[in-house]
PAPAMI-126356 format. One record per residue (C-alpha): x, y, z. Coordinates in steps of 0.5 Angstrom, whole numbers, plus 500, padded with zeros to 3 digits. Example, Ala and Ser with C-alpha at 12.3 -4.5 7.8 and 13.67 -1.06 7.14 Angstrom:
BEGIN
525491516/527498514/
end
This chain:
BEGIN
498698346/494693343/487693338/483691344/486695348/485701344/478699343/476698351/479705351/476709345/470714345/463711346/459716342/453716346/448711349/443710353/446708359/450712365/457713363/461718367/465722362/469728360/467734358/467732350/463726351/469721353/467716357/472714362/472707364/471700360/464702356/462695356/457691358/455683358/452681350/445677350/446670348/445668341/439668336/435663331/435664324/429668321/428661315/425658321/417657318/413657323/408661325/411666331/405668334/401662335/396663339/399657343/405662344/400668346/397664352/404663355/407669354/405673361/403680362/409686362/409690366/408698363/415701360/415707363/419711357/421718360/422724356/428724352/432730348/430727342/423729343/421735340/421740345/416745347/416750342/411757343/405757340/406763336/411760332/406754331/401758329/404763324/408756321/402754321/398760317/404761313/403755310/396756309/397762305/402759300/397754298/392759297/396763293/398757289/391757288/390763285/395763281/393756278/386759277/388766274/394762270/388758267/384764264/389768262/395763260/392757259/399754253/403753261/397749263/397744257/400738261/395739266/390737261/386731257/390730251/387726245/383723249/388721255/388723262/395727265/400724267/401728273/394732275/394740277/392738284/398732285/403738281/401744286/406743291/411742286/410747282/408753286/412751293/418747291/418751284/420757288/426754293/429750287/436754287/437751295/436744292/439739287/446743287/452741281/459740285/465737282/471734284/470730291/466732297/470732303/470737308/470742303/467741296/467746289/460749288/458750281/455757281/449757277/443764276/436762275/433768270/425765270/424764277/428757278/425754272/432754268/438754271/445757268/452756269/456762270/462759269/464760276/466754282/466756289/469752294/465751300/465748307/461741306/456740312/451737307/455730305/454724309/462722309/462722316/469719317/472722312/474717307/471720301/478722298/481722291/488721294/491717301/492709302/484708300/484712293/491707292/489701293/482702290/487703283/492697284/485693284/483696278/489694275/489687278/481686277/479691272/473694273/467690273/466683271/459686268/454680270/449678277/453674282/448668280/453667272/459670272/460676278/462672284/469675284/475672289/475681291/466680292/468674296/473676302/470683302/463679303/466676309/470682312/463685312/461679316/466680321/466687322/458687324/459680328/454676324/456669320/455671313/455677309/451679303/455685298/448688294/451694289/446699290/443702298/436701296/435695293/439692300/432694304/427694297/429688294/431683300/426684305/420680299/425675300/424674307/417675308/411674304/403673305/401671311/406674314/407681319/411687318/411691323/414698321/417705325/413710323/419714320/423708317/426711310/422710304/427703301/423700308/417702305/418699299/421693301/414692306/410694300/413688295/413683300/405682300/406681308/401686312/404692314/403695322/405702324/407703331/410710334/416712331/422710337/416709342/417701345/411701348/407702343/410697339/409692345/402695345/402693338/405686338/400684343/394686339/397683332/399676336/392675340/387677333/393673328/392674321/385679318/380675316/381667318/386669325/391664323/397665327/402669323/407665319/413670321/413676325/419682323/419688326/424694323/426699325/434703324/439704328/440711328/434717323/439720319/432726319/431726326/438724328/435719334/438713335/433707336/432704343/435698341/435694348/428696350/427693343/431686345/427685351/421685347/423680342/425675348/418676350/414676344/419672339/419675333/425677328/428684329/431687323/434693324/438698317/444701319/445705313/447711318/450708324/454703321/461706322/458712326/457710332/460706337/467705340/470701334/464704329/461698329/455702329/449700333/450694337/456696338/453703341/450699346/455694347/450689344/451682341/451684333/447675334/441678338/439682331/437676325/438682320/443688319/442692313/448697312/450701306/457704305/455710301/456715308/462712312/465708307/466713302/464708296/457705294/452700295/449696302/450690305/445684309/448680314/445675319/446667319/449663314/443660313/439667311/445669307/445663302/437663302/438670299/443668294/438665292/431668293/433675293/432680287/439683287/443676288/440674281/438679278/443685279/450687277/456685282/458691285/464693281/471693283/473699284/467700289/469694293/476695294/473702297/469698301/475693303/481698304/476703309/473698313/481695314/484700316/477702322/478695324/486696325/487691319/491695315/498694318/501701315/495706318/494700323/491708328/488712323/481709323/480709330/483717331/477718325/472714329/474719336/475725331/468724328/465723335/468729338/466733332/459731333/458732341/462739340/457742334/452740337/454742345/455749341/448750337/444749343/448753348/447759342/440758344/438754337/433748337/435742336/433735335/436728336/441725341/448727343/454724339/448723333/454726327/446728324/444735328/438738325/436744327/429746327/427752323/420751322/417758318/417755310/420762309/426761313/428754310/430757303/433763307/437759311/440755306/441762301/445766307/450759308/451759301/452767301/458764307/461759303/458754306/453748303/447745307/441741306/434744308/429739309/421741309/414738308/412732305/419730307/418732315/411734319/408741316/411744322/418741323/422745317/429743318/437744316/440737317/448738319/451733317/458732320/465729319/471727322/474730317/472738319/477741323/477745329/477751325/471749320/467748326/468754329/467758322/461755321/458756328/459764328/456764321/451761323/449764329/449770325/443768321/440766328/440772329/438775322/432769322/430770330/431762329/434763337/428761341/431759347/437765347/438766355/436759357/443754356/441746355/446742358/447736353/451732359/445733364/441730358/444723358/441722365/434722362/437717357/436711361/433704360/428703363/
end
């Protein structure tokens, strides 16, 4: 059987169109579509949202976007109100604390005050949270591992004796059940045909050419592997950045400047903001993964131009990611599609989750919906989750990719990606495209693998009663745990279980939407699964985080809701 006939036949993760499928998500059928036509190149100057262009474009009826199961369900209000007052009082104790602390201990408050003159760097109001809140949960944070974070992962066992102050190391190292690592299809190895091929190129390359791609860093290895990116996404050209946030940080003020206008999902990540920020562009916020709000907000954007002298926009870039690694949602891509062909601006879209995650050849998002990669101007991935390696990627058009060779900070100005890091990045992404003529099967069992993985764990936590956020086949699976007490205690009892996971809580989520956010491989067995589910449907039941025990959430009956309108 063929590359393409395997394709055809491979595991759809999730989409939010009908599929008939089998027990574990596998669609049965071709799970293709037709692709859209091509775009233009976002180099274009011209003012997008001219009034002119405003006029023409006709009324659209109103999208009617149904409930999904991405949306935070109805939670009881008892539980609201207590994570509420439970809230209220930490801050209030915080409070006395620092008052009382003031009075009786005031050496432990020096860096809060004026010095010589000079003002704090960081004011005792700024600080309160940190301190009095994070200070006393720290232990579930920042935890040293060693060796290679695969399914499994070696903790450092550490004790804290000054109420999370300082830490000690007791000498310890503790193998746990890794669900807090993004290595979704496993490739983080120190040993295989990735790990071997990563030490053949350190031998025939060496290990970095220490300078900017600009002078003396474009290496024969950056240039082929520059293009097999391409490739792999289905864009013309392909930009290699060394480091994941500078991909979004510092390209996104080389496509957009004054007079220009972004338009943001509210919950894009914090490399999205700051590349928005260093542009200069005026920024406009619509409702995370809500299109018609989008729509409402080009439209008044379009129609009023920009503050001020309501000139028509230079340029119009609406971001959004492929799949919110927080809330394990995917971004309605075709519903965002529609929109641009009506209203004409660019899209820019960061994969930096579902590249390789999603879609029956992993080719993340657009290949998730069966889209053509050409109707997005912009893909931004990283290769720091699916790739086991490091750094991101821009793809679009070569004549976006040469301007950016140019322009952009991180082509002129940053160091090359390094070798090693490169020949991860070539010899993972061979083997899921079925490239690598020795392991021509092995990418395409880790993509079914991880998707399986996904849609199981996920199946389960809900059958036990657990709330859940996020789509089927999301490998992210954040469970709500809304109390402030019971985030570090969740995190404290896995570990007790040999298992590691990441807790998540405000300012990083809504005061009221605390979570553990599971992060799932293809490299966990069927046993590991199984393990870590039965441990924590024990601490469910120690925490009373079960809130809907005795109800079943059918996830397959979900999908129909998923529609596009």
């Amino acid at each position: 059987m063929g590359k393409g006939q395997r394709a055809t036949q491979a595991y759809k993760s999730t989409e939010f169109i009908e599929q008939v499928r089998d027990e574990d998500g596998l669609v049965v059928g071709n799970p293709f579509k037709l692709a859209p036509s091509n775009s233009g190149s976002l180099l274009q100057d011209e003012g997008l949202a001219s009034s002119k262009k405003a006029s023409s474009v006709s009324p659209a009826p109103e999208v009617k976007q149904e409930k999904t199961v991405s949306e935070l369900e109805a939670v009881p209000s008892l539980i609201l109100v207590t994570t509420y007052l439970s809230f209220l009082m930490l801050i209030v104790f915080a409070h006395l604390r620092d008052f009382f602390g003031k009075l009786f201990y005031p050496a432990n408050y020096v860096q809060l005050r004026v010095q010589n003159g000079l003002a704090p760097m960081v004011s005792d109001f700024e600080s309160l949270w940190t301190r009095r809140l994070y200070g006393r949960i720290r232990d579930c944070f920042n935890r040293p591992i060693t060796g290679v974070a695969g399914g499994h992962v070696n903790l450092l066992d550490r004790v804290s004796h000054d109420f999370n102050n300082t830490f000690e190391f007791t000498g310890r190292v503790r193998n746990v059940l890794n669900l807090a690592s993004y290595n979704y299809l496993g490739f983080a190895q120190s040993e295989g045909p990735c790990a071997d091929k990563v030490e053949a190129a350190l031998h025939e390359h060496g290990l970095t050419q220490g300078s900017t791609r600009a002078e003396a860093g474009r290496s024969v290895l950056l240039t082929e592997t520059e293009d097999m990116v391409a490739r792999f996404v289905g864009s013309e050209a392909a930009l290699i950045v060394s480091m994941g946030y500078a991909t979004n940080a510092l390209n996104i003020p080389a496509m957009v400047s004054r007079g220009c206008l972004i338009i943001s999902d509210e919950l894009n990540h914090s490399s999205l903001v700051s590349g928005a920020r260093l542009s200069g562009a005026t920024i406009r916020v619509f409702k995370h993964n809500y299109t018609p709000d989008l729509e409402k907000v080009l439209r008044r954007s379009i129609s009023q131009g920009q503050p001020r002298t309501h000139r028509p926009w230079k340029k119009i870039l609406v971001v959004v990611e492929g799949l919110y690694s927080m809330e394990g949602e995917f971004c309605r891509l075709p519903e965002i599609l529609e929109l641009r062909r009506r209203y004409g601006f660019y899209l820019f879209v960061d994969e930096a989750h579902s590249i390789g995650a999603l879609g029956p050849r992993g080719r993340g998002i657009c290949d998730h919906f069966g889209v053509d990669p050409r109707e997005v101007d912009v893909l931004m991935g990283t290769f720091t989750k699916s790739f086991g390696a490091a750094g991101g990627y821009i793809a679009g058009s070569k004549a976006l990719i040469d301007y950016l060779r140019l322009h952009s900070h991180s082509a002129v100005y940053a160091e090359a990606m390094s070798v090693p890091v490169l020949a991860q990045v070539s010899s993972s992404m061979r083997m899921i495209m079925g490239e690598d003529r020795e392991h021509a099967l092995e990418g395409q069992q880790r993509l079914d693998q991880l998707a399986i993985n996904s849609r199981y764990f996920a199946r389960r936590l809900a059958d036990m009663g657990f709330m859940t956020m996020g789509h089927p086949g999301s490998p992210v699976i954040p469970l709500l745990l809304f109390s402030p007490a019971k985030i570090p205690a969740f995190s404290r009892e896995c570990l007790r279980r040999n298992i590691a996971v990441v807790v998540v809580s405000y300012p990083a989520t809504p005061i009221i939407t605390g979570r553990v956010r599971f992060c799932i491989s293809a490299s966990h067995t069927r046993e590991d699964l199984d393990y870590a589910l039965e441990q924590i449907s024990e601490i469910g039941d120690l925490l009373l985080l079960k809130f809907h025990q005795g109800k079943t959430k059918e996830i397959a009956n979900d999908d129909s809701k998923l529609k596009i309108q």
